[in-house]
C-alpha positions as CSV (number, residue, x, y, z in Angstrom):
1,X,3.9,5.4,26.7
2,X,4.6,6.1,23.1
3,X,3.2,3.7,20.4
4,X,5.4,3.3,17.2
5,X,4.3,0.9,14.3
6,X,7.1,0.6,10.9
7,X,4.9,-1.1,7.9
8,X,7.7,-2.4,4.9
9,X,5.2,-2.6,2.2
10,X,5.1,-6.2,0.6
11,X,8.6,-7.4,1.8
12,X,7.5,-10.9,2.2
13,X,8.6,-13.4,0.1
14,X,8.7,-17.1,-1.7
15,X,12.2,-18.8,-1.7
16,X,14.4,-17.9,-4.7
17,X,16.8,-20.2,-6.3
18,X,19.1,-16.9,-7.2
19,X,19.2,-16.5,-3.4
20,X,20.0,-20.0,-3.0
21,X,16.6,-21.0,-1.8
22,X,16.6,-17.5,1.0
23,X,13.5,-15.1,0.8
24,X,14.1,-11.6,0.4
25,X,14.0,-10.9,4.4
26,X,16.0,-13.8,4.8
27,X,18.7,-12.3,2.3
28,X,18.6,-9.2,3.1
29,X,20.7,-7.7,5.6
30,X,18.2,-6.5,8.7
31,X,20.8,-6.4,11.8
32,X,17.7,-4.0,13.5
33,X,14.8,-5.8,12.4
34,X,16.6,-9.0,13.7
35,X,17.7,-7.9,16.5
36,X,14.4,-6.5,17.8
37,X,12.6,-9.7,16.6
38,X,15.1,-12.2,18.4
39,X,14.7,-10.0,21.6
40,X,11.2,-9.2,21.5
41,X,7.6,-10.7,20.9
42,X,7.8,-12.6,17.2
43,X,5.5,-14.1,15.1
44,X,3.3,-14.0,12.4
45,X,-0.2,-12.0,11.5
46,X,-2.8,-13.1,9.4
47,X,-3.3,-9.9,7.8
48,X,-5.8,-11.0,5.1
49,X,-8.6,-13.0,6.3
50,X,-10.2,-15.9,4.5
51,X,-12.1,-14.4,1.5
52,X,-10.5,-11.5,1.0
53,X,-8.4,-10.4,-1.9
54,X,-4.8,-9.8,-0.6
55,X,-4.6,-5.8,-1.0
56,X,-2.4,-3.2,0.7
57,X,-6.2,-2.0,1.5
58,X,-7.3,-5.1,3.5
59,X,-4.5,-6.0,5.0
60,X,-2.8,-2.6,6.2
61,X,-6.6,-2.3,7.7
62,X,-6.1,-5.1,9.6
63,X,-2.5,-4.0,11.2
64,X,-4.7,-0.9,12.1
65,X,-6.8,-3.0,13.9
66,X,-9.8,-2.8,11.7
67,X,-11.7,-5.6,11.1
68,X,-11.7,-6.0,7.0
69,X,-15.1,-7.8,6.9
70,X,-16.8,-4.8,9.3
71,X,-14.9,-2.0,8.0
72,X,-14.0,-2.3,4.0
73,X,-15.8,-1.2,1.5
74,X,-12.8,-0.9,-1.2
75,X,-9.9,0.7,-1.5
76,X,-10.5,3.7,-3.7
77,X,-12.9,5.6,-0.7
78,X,-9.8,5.7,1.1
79,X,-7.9,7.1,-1.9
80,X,-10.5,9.8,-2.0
81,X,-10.5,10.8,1.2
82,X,-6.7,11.1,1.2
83,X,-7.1,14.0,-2.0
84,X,-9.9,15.6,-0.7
85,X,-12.6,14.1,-2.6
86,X,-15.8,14.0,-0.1
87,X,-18.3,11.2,-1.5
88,X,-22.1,11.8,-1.3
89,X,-23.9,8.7,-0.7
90,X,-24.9,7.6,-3.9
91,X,-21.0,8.1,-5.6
92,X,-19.1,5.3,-6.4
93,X,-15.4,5.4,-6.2
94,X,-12.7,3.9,-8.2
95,X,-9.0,3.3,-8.5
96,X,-7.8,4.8,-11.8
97,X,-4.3,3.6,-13.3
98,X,-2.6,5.1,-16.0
99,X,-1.2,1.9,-17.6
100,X,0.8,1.1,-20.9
101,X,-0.9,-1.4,-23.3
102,X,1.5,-3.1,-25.7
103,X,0.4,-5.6,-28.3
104,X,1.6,-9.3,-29.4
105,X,0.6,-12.1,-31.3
106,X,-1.7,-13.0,-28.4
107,X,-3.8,-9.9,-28.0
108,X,-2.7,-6.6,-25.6
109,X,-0.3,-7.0,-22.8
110,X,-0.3,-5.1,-19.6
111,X,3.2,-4.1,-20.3
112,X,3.4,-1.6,-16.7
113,X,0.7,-1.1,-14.2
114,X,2.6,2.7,-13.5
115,X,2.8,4.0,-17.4
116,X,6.9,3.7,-16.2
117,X,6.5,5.9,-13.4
118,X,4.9,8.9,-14.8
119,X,4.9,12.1,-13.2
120,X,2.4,13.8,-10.9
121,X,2.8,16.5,-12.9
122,X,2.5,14.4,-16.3
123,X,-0.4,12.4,-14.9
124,X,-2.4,15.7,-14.2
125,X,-2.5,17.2,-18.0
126,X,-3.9,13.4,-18.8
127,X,-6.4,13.6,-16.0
128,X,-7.8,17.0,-17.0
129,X,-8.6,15.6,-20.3
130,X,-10.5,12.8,-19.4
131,X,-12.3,14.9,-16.6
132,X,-13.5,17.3,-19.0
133,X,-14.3,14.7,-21.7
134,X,-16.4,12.1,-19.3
135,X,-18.0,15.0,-16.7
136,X,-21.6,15.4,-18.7
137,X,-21.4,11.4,-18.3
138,X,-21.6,11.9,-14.2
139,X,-18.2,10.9,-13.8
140,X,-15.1,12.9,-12.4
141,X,-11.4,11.9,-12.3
142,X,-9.3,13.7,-9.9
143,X,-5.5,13.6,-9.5
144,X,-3.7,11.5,-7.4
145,X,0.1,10.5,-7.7
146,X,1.7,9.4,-10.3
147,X,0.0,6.6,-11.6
148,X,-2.8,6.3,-8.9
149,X,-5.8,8.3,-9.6
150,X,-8.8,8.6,-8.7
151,X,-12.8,8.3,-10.9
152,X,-15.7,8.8,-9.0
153,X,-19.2,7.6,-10.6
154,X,-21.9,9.8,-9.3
155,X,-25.1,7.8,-8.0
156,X,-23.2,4.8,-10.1
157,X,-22.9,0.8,-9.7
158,X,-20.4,-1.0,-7.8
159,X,-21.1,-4.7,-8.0
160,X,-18.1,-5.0,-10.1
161,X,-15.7,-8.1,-10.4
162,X,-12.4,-6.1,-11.4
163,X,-8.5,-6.9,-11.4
164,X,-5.8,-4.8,-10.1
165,X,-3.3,-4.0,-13.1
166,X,-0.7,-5.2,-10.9
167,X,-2.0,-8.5,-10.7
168,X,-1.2,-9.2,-14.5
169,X,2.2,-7.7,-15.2
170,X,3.5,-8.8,-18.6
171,X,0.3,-11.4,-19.5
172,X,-1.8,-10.9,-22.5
173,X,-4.8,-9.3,-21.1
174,X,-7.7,-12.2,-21.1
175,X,-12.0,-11.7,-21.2
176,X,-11.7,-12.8,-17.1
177,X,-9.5,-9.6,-16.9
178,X,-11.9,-7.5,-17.9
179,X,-14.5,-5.9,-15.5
180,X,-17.9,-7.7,-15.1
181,X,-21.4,-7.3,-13.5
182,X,-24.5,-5.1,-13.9
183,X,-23.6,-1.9,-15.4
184,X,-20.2,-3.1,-16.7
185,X,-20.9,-1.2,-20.1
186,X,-20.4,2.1,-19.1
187,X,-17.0,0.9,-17.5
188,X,-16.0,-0.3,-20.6
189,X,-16.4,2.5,-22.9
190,X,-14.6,4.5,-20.6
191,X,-11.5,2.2,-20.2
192,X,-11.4,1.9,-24.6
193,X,-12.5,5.6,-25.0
194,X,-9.6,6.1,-23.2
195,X,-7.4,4.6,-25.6
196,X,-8.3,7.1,-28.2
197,X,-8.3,10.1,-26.3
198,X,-4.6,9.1,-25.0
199,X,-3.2,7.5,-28.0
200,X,-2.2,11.4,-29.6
201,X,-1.7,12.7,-26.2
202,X,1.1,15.6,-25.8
203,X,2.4,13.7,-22.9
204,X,2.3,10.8,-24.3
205,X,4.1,12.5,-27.0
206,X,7.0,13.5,-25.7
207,X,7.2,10.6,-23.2
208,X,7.5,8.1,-26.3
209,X,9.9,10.8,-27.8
210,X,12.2,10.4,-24.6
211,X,11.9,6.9,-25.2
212,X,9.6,6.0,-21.9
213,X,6.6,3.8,-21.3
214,X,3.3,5.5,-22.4
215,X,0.0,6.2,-20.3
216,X,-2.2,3.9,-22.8
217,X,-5.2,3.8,-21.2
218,X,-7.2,4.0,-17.9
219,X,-8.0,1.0,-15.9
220,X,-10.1,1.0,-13.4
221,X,-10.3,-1.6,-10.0
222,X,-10.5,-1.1,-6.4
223,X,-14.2,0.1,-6.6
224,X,-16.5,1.3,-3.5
225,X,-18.8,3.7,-1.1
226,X,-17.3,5.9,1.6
227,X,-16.8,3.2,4.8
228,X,-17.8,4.2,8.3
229,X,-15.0,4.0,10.8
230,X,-14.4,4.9,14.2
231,X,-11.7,6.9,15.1
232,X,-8.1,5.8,17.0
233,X,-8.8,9.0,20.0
234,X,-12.8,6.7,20.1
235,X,-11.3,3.4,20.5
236,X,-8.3,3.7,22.3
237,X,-8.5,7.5,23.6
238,X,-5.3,7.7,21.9
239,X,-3.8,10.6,19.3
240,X,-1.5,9.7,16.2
241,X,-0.4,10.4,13.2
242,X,0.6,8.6,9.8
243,X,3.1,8.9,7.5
244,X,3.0,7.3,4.0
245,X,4.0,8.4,0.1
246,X,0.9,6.5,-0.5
247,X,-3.1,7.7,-0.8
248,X,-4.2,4.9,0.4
249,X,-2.3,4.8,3.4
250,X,-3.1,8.5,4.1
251,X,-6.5,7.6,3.4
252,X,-6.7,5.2,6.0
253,X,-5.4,7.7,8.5
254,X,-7.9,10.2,7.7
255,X,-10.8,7.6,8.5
256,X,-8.8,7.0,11.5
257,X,-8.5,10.3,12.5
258,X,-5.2,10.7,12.6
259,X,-2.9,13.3,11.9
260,X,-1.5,12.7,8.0
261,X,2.1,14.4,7.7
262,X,3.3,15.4,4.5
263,X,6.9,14.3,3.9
264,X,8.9,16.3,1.0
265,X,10.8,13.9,-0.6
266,X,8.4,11.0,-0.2
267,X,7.9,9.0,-3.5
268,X,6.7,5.4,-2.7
269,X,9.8,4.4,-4.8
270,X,13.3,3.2,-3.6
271,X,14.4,7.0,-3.9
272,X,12.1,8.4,-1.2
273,X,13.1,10.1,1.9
274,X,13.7,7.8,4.4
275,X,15.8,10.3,6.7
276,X,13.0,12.8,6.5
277,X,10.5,10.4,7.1
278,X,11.9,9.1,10.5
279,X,12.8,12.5,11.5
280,X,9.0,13.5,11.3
281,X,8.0,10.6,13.0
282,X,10.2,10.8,16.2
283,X,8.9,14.9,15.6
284,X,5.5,14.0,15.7
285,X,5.7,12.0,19.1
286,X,6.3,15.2,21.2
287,X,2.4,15.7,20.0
288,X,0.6,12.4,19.8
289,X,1.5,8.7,21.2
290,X,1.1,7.2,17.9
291,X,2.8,7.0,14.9
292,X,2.5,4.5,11.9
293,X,5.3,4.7,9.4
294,X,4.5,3.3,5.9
295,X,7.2,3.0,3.3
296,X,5.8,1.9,-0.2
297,X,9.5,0.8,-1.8
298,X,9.5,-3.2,-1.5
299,X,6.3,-3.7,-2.7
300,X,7.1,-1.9,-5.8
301,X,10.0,-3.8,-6.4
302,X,8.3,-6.7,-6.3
303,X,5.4,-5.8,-8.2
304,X,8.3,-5.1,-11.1
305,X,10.4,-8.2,-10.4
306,X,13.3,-6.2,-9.2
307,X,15.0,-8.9,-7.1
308,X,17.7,-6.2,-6.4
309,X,15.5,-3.2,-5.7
310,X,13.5,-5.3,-3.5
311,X,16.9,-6.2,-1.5
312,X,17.8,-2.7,-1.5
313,X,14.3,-1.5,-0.4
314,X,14.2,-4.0,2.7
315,X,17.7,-2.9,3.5
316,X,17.1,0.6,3.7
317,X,13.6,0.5,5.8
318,X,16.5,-1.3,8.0
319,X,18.8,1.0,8.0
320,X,17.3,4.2,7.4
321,X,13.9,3.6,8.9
322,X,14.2,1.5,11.8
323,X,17.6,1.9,13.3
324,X,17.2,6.0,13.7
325,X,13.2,5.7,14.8
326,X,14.3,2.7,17.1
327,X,17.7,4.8,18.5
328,X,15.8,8.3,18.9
329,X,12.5,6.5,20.5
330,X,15.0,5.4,22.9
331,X,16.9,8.8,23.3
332,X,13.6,10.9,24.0
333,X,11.4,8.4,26.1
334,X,13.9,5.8,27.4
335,X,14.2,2.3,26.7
336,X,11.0,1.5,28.5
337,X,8.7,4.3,27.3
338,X,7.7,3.0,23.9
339,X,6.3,-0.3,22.1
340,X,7.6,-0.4,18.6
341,X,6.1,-3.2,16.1
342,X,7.6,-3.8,12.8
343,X,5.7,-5.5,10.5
344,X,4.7,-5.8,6.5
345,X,1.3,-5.7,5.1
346,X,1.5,-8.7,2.7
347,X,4.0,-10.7,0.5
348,X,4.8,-9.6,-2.8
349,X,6.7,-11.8,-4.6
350,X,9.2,-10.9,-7.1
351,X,8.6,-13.9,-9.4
352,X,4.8,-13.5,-8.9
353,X,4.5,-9.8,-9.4
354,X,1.9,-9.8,-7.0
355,X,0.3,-9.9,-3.7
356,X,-0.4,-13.8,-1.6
357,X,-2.4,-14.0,1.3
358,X,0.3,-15.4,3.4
359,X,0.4,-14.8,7.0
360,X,3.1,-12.0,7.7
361,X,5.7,-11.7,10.1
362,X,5.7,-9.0,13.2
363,X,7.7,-8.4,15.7
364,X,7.2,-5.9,19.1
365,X,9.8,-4.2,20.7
366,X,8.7,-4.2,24.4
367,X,6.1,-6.9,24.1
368,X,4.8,-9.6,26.5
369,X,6.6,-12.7,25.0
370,X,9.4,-14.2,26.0
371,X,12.2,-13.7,23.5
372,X,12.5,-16.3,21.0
373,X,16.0,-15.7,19.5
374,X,14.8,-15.5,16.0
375,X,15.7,-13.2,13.4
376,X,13.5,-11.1,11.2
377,X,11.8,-12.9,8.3
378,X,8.3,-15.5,7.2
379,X,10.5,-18.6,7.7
380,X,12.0,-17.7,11.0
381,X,8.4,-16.3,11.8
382,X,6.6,-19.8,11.1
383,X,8.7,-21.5,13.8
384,X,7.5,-19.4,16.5
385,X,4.4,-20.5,18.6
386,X,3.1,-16.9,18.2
387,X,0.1,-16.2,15.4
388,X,-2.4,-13.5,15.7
389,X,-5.6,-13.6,13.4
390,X,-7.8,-11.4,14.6
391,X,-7.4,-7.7,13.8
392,X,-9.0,-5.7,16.5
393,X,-7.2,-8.0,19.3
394,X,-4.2,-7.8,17.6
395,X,-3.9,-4.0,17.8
396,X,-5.6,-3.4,21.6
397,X,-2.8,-6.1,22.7
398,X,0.0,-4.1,21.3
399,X,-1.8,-0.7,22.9
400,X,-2.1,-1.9,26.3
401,X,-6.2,-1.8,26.1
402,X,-9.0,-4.0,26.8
């Protein structure tokens, strides 16, 4: 049996009076998703537990099967682990964006959690400067993607209250933005001497000269130690692999010990490579019986407001994710030789421009259940006597395992 698991980042929703009172899922044209959701086992996940802030870090834990409140620590360990960045046990990780400030009558705005996008290759001339002017401080930043980096605070502090970027798109940045608790000085002279070191930046230079947001200043969030995890082959005696644009994601996998597979072409954006990411997934099942798919696109949209992105995103994990992984599952193994879930992480709302803790919708391909004849979305979803809220249990039922 062959285990495959699709994750549409953030493709939950509110209502929306442009769509006439429809979420996104509801909007959006999903014949697949529907189809396997009105034919299958439906219902909803309560991906974020009580007291937990509702990150892609907690939540796509949970899908995994691993229990937030035994297992997370934060989500820049996982980051780490994902570029190669082994923590000793004192270090202290954190989530580095490169951000553009803008200023107003109010005081600075968080004008773009991404710096618009920068480039990998942009991001890395930035991230060597700061590395080499913060090192003899016993901190190191390393290069992620894009706008996601990495700082890692030898033998530092981590009883931080922080706030992902993300979470204040567009607002004037208040004092209860800010990072607090015990050590909280050192954090902020590196987030404002980061301001000057960036402000005259060659990048920045010609990125303001082609008329594109600028990478302002750092900010940091998503703070923690390297987590102890057991591994998917331990658990369930089963191999896998994950594909994602996404360190975090890839992170995860690594802790899981699964096999992380490089996609070329794989952005986190609307314009990555679906095709090549469901060929390597249906590739990677003549080695292992599991394979979680991650695709980055909706949540993005909605972290920008996009309401047309977003529709496009959930339309193309549909159409280009899983209708071909659905169809060549069934061509290689037969209809009855595979489970398939398809789920999302968490909402992000396009009006909100962040993450809720709402319970999310799944549904299982060759599941249990008796069909419920509803199609794919959180409204549909809340009407089915089906809700799962426990994490572990929720992954050894869809695995077959005690």
């Amino acid at each position: 049996m062959k285990y495959i698991i699709l994750i549409g980042d953030g493709m939950s929703d509110n209502p929306i009076e442009r769509l006439g009172g429809k979420t996104t899922l509801q909007a959006a044209k999903t014949p697949n998703m529907d189809k396997i959701s009105m034919e299958g086992e439906f219902g909803l996940f309560e991906s974020v537990p009580e007291g937990y802030p509702p990150g892609s870090d907690v939540a796509n834990l949970s899908i995994l099967g691993y229990a937030p409140a035994k297992y997370y620590t934060g989500r820049a360990p996982l980051e780490a682990a994902s570029i190669g960045v082994d923590l000793a046990k004192g270090d202290v990780a954190f989530r580095c964006n490169l951000v553009t400030i803008g200023g107003g009558e109010e005081g600075r705005v968080m004008v773009d959690y991404s710096a618009g996008h920068i480039t990998t290759e942009e991001a890395a001339d930035i991230i060597a400067t700061l590395d080499k002017e913060f090192k003899e401080d016993g901190v190191r930043f390393y290069t992620g993607t894009s706008y996601r980096h990495l700082m890692v605070w030898a033998d530092g502090k981590s009883n931080y209250n922080m706030t992902p970027p993300h979470d204040i798109s567009d607002q004037v940045i208040q004092p209860e933005h800010l990072p607090t608790g015990d050590g909280v000085e050192m954090i902020m002279h590196l987030m404002e001497r980061s301001v000057e070191l960036l402000k005259d930046h060659p990048v920045n230079l010609a990125r303001k000269a082609a008329g594109k947001n600028t990478a302002d200043c750092i900010w940091l969030w998503g703070q923690g130690r390297a987590p102890q995890m057991p591994t998917f082959k331990d658990s369930y005696n089963i191999s896998g692999g994950i594909i994602s644009a996404v360190d975090l994601m890839k992170g995860i996998g690594i802790f899981a010990g699964l096999e992380v597979i490089e996609v070329d072409g794989a952005t986190g954006y609307i314009d990555t490579n679906y095709e090549g990411k469901a060929s390597a997934a249906l590739d990677s099942l003549d080695r292992n019986d599991f394979i979680c798919v991650h695709v980055e696109a909706p949540d993005e949209a909605g972290h920008q407001g996009l309401l047309d992105v977003k529709l496009q995103a959930i339309e193309d994990f549909d159409a280009k994710i899983v209708a071909p992984i659905f169809k060549g599952a069934v061509d290689k193994f037969g209809a009855d030789g595979f489970k398939l879930m398809i789920v999302t992480d968490h909402p992000t709302p396009v009006e909100l421009k962040t993450h809720t803790s709402d319970a999310v919708p799944f549904a299982i391909y060759g599941g249990a259940a008796t069909p419920g004849g509803l199609t794919f979305s959180e409204v549909e979803a809340r009407k089915s006597s089906i809700k799962k809220t426990d994490p572990a249990e929720f992954i050894k039922e869809f695995l077959g395992v005690e």
